[in-house]
SEKOL-158601 format. One line per field, with one value per residue: x, y, z of N, C-alpha, C, O in turn; residue number from 1. Coordinates in nm, 3 decimals. Layout:
nX	[X;...]
nY	[Y;...]
nZ	[Z;...]
caX	[X;...]
caY	[Y;...]
caZ	[Z;...]
cX	[X;...]
cY	[Y;...]
cZ	[Z;...]
oX	[X;...]
oY	[Y;...]
oZ	[Z;...]
seq	[NUM;...]
END
This chain:
nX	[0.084;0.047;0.175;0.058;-0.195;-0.139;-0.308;-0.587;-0.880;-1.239;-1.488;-1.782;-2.019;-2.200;-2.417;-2.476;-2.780;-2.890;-3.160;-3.447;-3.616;-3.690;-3.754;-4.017;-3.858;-3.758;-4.035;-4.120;-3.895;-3.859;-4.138;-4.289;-4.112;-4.015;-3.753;-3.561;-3.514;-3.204;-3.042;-3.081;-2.931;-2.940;-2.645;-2.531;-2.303;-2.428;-2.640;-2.908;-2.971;-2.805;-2.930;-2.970;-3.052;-3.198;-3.179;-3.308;-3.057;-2.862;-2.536;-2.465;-2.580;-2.792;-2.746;-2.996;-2.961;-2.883;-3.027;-2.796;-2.607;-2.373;-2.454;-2.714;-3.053;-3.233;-3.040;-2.879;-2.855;-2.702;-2.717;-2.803;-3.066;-3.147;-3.415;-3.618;-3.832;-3.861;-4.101;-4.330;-4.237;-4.254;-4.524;-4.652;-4.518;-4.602;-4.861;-4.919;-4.799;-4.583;-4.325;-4.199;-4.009;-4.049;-4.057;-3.802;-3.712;-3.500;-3.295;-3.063;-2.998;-3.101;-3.450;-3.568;-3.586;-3.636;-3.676;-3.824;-3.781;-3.884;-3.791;-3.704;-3.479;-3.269;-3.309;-3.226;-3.430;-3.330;-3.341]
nY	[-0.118;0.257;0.541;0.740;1.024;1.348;1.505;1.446;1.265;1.316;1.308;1.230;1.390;1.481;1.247;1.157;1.136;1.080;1.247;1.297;1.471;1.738;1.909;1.705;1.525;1.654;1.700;1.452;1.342;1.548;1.601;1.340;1.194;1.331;1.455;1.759;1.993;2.170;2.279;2.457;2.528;2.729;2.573;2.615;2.448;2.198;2.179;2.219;2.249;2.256;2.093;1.970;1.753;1.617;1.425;1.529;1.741;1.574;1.522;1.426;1.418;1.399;1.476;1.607;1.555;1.658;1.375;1.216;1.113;0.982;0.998;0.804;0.748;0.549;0.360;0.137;0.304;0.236;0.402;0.406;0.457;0.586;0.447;0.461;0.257;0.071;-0.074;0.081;0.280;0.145;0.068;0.279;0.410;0.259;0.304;0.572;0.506;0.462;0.297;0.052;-0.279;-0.552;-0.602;-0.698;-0.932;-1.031;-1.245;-1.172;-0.953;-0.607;-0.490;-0.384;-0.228;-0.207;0.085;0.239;0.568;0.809;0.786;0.553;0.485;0.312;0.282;0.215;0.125;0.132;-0.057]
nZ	[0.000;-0.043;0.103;0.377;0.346;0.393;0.528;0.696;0.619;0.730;0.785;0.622;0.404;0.177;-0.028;-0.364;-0.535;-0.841;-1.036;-1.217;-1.203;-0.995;-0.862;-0.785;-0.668;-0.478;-0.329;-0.294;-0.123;0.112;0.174;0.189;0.276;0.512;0.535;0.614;0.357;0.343;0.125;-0.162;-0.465;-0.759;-1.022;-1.299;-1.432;-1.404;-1.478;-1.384;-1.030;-0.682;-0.478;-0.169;0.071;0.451;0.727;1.043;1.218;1.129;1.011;0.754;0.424;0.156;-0.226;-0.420;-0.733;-1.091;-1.338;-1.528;-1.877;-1.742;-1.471;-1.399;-1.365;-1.106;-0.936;-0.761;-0.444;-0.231;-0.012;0.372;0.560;0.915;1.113;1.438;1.458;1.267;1.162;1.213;1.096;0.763;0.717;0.750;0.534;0.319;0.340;0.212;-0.023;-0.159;-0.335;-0.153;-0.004;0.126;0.481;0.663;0.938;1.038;1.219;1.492;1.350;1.256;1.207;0.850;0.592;0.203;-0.019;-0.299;-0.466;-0.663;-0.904;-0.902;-0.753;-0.531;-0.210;0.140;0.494;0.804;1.124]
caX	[0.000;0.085;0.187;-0.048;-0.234;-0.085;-0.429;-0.651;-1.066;-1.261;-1.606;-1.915;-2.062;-2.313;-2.400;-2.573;-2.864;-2.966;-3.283;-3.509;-3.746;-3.530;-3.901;-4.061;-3.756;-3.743;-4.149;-4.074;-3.753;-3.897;-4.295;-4.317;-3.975;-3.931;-3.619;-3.555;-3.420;-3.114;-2.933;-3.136;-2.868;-2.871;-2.589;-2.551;-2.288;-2.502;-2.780;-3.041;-3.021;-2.749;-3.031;-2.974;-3.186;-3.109;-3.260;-3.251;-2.964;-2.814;-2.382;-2.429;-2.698;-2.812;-2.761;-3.086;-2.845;-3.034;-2.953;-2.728;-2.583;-2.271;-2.509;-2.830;-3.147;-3.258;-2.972;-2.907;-2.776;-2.620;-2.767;-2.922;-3.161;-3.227;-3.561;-3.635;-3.929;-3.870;-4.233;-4.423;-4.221;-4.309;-4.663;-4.662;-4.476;-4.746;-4.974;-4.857;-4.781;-4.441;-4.251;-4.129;-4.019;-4.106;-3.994;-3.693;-3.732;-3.399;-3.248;-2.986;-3.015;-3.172;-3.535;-3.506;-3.654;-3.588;-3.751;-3.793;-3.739;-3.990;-3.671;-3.652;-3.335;-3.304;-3.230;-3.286;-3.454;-3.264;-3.375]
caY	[0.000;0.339;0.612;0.788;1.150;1.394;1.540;1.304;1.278;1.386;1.295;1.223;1.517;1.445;1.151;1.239;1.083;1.147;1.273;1.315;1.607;1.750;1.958;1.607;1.496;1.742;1.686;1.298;1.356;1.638;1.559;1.190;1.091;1.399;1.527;1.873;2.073;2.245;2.370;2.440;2.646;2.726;2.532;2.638;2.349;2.079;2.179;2.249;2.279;2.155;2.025;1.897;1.711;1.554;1.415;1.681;1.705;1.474;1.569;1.394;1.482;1.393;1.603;1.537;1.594;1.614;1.286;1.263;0.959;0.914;0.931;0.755;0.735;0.395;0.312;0.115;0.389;0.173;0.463;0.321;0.587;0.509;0.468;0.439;0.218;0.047;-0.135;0.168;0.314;0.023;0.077;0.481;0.459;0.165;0.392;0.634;0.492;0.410;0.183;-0.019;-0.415;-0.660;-0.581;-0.825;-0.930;-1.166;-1.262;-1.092;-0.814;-0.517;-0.464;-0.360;-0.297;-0.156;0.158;0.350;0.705;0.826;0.768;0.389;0.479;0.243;0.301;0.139;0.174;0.039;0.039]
caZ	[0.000;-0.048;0.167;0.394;0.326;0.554;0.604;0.756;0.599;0.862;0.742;0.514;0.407;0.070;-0.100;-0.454;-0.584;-0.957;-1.015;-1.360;-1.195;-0.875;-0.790;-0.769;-0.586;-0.296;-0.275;-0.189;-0.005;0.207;0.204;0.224;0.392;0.601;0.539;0.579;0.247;0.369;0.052;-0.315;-0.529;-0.881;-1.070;-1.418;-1.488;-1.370;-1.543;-1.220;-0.876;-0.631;-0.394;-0.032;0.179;0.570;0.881;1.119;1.289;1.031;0.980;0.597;0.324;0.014;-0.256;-0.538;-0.842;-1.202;-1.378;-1.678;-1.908;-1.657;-1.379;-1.473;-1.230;-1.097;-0.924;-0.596;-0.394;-0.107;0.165;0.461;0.654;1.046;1.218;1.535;1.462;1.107;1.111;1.156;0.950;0.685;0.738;0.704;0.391;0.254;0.261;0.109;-0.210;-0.223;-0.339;-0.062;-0.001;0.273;0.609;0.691;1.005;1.060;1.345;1.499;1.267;1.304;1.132;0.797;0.442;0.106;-0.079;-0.436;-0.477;-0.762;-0.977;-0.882;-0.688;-0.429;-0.014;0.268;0.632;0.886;1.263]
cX	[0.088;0.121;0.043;-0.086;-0.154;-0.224;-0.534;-0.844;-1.105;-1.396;-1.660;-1.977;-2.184;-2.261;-2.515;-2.631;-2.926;-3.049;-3.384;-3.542;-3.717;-3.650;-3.951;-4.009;-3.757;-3.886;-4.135;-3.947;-3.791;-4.055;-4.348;-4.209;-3.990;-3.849;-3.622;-3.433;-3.310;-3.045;-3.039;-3.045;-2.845;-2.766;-2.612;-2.486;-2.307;-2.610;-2.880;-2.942;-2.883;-2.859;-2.956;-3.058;-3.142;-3.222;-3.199;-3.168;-2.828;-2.667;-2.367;-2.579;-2.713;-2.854;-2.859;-3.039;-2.904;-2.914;-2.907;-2.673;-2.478;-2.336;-2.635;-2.916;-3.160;-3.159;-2.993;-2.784;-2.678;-2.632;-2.862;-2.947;-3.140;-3.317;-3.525;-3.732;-3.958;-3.989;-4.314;-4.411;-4.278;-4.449;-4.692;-4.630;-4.565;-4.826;-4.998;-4.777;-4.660;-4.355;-4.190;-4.120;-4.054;-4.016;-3.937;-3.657;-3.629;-3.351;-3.136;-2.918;-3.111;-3.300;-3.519;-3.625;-3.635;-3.698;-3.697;-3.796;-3.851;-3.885;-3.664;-3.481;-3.344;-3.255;-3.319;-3.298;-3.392;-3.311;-3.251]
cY	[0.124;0.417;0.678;0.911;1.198;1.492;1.443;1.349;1.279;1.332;1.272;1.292;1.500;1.305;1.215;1.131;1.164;1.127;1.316;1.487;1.659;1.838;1.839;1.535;1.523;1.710;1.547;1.317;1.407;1.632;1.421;1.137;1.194;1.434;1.634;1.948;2.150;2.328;2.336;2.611;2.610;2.696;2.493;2.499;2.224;2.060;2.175;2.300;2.201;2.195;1.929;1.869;1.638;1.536;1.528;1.638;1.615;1.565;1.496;1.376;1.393;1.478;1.529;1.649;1.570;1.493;1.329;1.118;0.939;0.939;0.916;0.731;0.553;0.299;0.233;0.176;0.346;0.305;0.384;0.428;0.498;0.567;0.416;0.304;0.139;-0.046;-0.038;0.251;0.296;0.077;0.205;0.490;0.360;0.246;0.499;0.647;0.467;0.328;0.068;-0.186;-0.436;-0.593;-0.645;-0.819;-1.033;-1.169;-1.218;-1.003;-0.704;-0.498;-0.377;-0.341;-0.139;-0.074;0.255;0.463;0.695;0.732;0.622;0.375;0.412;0.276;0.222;0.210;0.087;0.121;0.029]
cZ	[0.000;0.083;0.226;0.360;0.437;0.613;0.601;0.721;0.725;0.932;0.621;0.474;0.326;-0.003;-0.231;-0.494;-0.724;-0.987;-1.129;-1.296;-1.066;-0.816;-0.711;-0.610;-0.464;-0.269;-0.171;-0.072;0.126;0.274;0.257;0.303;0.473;0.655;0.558;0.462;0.294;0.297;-0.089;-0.404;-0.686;-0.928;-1.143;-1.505;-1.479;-1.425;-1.512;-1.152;-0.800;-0.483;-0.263;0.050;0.290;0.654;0.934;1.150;1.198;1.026;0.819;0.514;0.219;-0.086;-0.374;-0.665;-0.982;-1.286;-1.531;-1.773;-1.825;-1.523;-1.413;-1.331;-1.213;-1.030;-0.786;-0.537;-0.257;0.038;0.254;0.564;0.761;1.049;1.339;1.558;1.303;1.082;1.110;1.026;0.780;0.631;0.683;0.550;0.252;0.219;0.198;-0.007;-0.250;-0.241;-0.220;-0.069;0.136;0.362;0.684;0.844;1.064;1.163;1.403;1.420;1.309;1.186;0.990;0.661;0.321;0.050;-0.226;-0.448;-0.628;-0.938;-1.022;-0.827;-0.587;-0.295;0.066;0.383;0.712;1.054;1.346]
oX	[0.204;0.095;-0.061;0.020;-0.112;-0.230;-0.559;-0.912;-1.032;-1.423;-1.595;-2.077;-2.288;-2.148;-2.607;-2.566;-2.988;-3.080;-3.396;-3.497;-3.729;-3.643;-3.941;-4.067;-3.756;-3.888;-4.136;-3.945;-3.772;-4.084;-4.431;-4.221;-3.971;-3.835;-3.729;-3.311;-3.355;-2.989;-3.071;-3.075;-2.777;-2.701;-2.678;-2.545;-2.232;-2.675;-2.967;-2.850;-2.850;-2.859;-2.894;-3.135;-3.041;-3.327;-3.100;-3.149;-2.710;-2.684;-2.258;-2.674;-2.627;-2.956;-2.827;-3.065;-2.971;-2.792;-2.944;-2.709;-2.474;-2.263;-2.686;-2.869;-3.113;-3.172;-3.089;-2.667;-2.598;-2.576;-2.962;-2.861;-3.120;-3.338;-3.428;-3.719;-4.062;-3.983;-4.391;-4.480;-4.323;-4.470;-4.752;-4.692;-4.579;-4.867;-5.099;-4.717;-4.630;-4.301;-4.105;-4.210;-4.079;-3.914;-3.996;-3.586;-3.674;-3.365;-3.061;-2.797;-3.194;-3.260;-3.446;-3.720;-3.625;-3.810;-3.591;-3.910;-3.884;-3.916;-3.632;-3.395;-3.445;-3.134;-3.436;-3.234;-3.400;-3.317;-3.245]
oY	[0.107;0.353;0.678;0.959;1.138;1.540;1.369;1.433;1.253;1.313;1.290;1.254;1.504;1.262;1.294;1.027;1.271;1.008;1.436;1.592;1.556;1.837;1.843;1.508;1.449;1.677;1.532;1.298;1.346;1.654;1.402;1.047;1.134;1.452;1.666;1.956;2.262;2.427;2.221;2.731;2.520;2.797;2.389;2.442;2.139;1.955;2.133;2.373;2.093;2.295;1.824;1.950;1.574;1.601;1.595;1.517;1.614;1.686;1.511;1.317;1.306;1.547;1.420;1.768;1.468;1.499;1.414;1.011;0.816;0.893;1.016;0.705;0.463;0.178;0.249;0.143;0.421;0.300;0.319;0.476;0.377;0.683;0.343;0.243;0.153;-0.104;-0.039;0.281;0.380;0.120;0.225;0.554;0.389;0.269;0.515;0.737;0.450;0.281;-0.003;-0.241;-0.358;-0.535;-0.671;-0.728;-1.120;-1.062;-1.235;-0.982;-0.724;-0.490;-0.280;-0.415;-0.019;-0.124;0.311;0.460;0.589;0.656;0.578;0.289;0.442;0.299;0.183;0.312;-0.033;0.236;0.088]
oZ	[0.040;0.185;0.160;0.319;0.535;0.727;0.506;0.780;0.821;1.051;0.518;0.535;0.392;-0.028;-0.209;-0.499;-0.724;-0.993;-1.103;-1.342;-0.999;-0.694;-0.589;-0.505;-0.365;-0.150;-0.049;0.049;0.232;0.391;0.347;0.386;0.579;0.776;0.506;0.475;0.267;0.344;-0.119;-0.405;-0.736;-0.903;-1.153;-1.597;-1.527;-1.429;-1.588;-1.189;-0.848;-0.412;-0.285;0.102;0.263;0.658;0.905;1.138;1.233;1.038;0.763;0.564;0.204;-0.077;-0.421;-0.685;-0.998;-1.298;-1.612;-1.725;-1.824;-1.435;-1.464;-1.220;-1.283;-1.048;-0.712;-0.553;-0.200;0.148;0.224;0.638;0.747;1.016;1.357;1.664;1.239;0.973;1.014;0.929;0.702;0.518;0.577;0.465;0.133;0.105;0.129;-0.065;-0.369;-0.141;-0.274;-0.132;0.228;0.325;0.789;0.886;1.138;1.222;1.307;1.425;1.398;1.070;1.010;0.638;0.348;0.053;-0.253;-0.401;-0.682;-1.029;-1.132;-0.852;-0.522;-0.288;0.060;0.410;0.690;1.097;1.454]
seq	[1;2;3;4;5;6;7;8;9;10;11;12;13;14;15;16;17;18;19;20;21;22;23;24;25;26;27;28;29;30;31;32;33;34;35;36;37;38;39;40;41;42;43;44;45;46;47;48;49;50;51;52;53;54;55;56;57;58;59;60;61;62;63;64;65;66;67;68;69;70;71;72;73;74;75;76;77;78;79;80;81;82;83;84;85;86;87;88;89;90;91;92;93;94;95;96;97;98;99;100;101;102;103;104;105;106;107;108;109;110;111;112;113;114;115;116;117;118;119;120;121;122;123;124;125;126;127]
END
């Protein structure tokens, strides 16, 4: 292996998720998940919005980034949200129309289950 940095990463800051309709986007992100929007700034060479969305309190974001052919929507984004409560959760987000899978209930694991973004971007709830 190589040598080390001499300045040391610190943190996680944004993860980006690309997004067809980045209006749409922040509605689900912010309306149906309950994130709060933190950052929506014009960026001309992106071609929208650089869009941020977070649990409160949250120290790392997601930025809803407009998709392009080297980033394409639909992806599986490998984020995993916490709940406090990942069956009501489950349930809440049932009925409200969204995509979601079964609620994996395994054994010394923690409650669990997979959801779509309007996009078909994939994340998970983890309790």
């Amino acid at each position: 292996m190589g040598e080390r940095v001499s300045t040391a990463i610190t943190g996680i800051r944004t993860v980006a998720i690309p997004v067809t309709d980045q209006d749409r986007a922040v509605e689900f992100y912010v309306s149906t998940l309950g994130l709060e929007k933190l950052l929506d700034a014009p960026i001309e060479q992106l071609g929208g919005r650089w869009i941020e969305v977070a649990p409160s309190e949250s120290t790392t974001s997601i930025a809803l980034v407009p998709a392009s052919p080297e980033a394409p929507t639909g992806v599986e984004t490998g984020i995993r949200l916490t709940t406090a409560d990942a069956a009501s959760l489950h349930n809440e987000l049932v009925k409200r129309g969204v995509d979601v899978g079964e609620l994996l209930l395994w054994e010394g694991v923690p409650p669990m289950f997979t959801f779509r973004d309007p996009d078909s971007n994939g994340l998970v709830i983890v309790e």
